[in-house]
N, C-alpha and C positions, 0 to 999 in steps of 0.2 A: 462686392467683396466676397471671399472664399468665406462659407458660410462654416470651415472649418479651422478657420484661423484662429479663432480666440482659442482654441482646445488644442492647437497644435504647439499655441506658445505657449499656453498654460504648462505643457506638459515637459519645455526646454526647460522650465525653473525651479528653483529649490520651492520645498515648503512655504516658506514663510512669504516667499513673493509673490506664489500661486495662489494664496490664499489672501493677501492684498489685493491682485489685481483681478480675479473671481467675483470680490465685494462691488471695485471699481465697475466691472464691463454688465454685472446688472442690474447696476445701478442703487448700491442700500448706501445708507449713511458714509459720508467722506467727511475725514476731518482734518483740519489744518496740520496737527501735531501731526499726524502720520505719514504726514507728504515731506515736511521738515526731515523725520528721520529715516526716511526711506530711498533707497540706492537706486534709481532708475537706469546705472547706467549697464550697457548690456545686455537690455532686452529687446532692443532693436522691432521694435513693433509700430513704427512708423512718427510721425514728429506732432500727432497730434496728444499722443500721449508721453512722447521724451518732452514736449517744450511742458517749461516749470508754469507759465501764467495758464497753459488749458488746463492743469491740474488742479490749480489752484480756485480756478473757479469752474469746477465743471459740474456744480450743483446747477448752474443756471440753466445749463441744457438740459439736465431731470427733469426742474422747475416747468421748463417750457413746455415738456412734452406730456407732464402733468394736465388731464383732462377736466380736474377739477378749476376751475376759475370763480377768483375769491371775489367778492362783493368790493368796487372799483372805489367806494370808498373806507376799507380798511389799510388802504395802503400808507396811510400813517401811522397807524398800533400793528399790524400783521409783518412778524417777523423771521423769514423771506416770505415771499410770496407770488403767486401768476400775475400778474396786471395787466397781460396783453390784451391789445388791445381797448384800453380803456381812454378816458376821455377824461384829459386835463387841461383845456387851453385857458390860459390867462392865469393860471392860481399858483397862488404863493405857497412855492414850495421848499423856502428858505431854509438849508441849514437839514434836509430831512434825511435819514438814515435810510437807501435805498441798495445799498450795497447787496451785490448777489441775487437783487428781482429779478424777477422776468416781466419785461418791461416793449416785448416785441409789439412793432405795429401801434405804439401808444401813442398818442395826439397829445405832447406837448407845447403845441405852437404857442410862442408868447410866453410862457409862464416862466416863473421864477424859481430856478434852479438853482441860486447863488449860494456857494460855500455847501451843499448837499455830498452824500457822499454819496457815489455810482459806481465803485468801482467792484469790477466782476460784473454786472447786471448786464444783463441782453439787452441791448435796445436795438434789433435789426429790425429795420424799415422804419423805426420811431420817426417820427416829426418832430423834429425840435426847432423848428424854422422861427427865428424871430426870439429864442429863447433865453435869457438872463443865465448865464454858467459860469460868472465870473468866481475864482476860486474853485470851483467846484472839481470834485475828485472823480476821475474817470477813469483811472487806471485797470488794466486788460478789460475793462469793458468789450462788448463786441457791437459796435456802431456801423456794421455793413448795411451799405442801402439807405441808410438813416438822413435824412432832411434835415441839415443845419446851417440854411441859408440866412446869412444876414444875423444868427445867433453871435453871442457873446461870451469867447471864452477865452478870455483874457484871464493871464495866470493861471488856467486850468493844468490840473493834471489829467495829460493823456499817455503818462508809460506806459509803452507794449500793448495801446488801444489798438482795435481790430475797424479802421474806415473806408475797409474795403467799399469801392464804388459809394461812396458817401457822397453828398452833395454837401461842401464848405463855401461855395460861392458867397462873397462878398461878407464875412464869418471873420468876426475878429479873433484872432486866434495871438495878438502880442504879448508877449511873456509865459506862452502856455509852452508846459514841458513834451514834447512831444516823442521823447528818446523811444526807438525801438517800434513806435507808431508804423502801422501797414498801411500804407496811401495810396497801396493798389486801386489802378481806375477812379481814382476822388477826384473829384471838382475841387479846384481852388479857384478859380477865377475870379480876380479882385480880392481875395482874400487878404486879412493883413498880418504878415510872418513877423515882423518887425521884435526883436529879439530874445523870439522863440528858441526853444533849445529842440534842433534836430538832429541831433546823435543820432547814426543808425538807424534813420529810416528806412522804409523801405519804398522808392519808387520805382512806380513798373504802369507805365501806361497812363501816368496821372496827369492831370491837366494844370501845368503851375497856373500863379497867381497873376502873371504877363499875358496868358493865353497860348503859350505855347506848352508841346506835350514833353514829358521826359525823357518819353523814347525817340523826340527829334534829332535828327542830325547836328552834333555840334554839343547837343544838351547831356552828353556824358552821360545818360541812363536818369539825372537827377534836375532838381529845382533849383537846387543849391543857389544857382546865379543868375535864378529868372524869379524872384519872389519882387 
């Protein structure tokens, strides 16, 4: 990237947006209200900062890049916090407010995710193979790379989740909302769609739940009529 881009747009914009998006690109305190009342349209600075769900959670990418890494068991009282890479398998983690972690590379295989809130929270590369999500809220979470074979997430909320190259292999997924979901490259294979809401997804090279691919001949770009 042109290492003078952010100064070149900084300087298309009024005060008031220059001085928003200056706070945003070094990263200091974002807050919800301000993203609500603020006009992003017409800065044309590419779609990781027009789309409203990176915005709205783009403390997790601080988060991540935060070198500090908090003690893997405050991650019940600590709130947001790094977690990557921590070690959860098998634990009950029912109902817990994780919204907005950084949650990369964490080893939840097996454990109890159910009714928990995730949404916003990094979990690229997580493990969640085998893990209890039923109910649980995942919305723009970002689950690329992430391991959720054989998981349970039924009725989950996945609005606008990010599964890019995810593994869902054999992943119940019936009743989970998945409107807006990016299924780029994901495994679904044997997965169960069964009356899931896929408004709007996006497929592009993903592997439906029949074993054929989206981008096969015949398969319209989508799953739609191979789950």
């Amino acid at each position: 990237m042109d290492a003078g881009l952010p100064e070149k747009v900084l300087q298309s914009l009024d005060e008031t947006r220059r001085s928003f998006l200056s706070k945003l690109i070094v990263g200091s305190a974002f807050t919800v209200p301000s993203v609500a009342s603020f006009s992003m349209s017409g800065l044309g600075i590419g779609d990781a900062l027009a789309d409203s769900s990176n915005l709205l959670c783009s403390n997790f990418s601080i988060l991540c890049s935060n070198q500090t890494h908090l003690d893997c068991s405050l991650i019940r009282t600590v709130r947001p916090g790094n977690f990557s890479g921590c070690q959860y398998p098998g634990e009950n983690l029912h109902g817990l407010n994780l919204s907005g972690d950084c949650l990369a590379g964490s080893n939840f295989t097996g454990a109890n995710l159910s009714n928990s809130d995730l949404s916003c929270t990094n979990l690229e590369g997580a493990n969640l193979a085998g893990a209890n999500l039923n109910g649980a809220i995942l919305e723009n979470a970002d689950l690329s790379g992430a391991l959720l074979g054989g998981a349970n997430l039924n009725n989950a909320n996945l609005i606008n989740a990010i599964l890019f190259g995810a593994t869902l292999a054999g992943t119940n997924l019936h009743g989970a909302n998945l409107t807006g979901a990016n299924l780029t490259r994901a495994i679904l294979t044997g997965a169960n769609l069964h009356g899931a809401n896929l408004t709007t997804v996006i497929w592009d090279d993903t592997t439906c739940p029949d074993g054929t691919n989206s981008d096969d001949p015949g398969n319209g770009g989508t799953c739609l009529l191979h789950l």
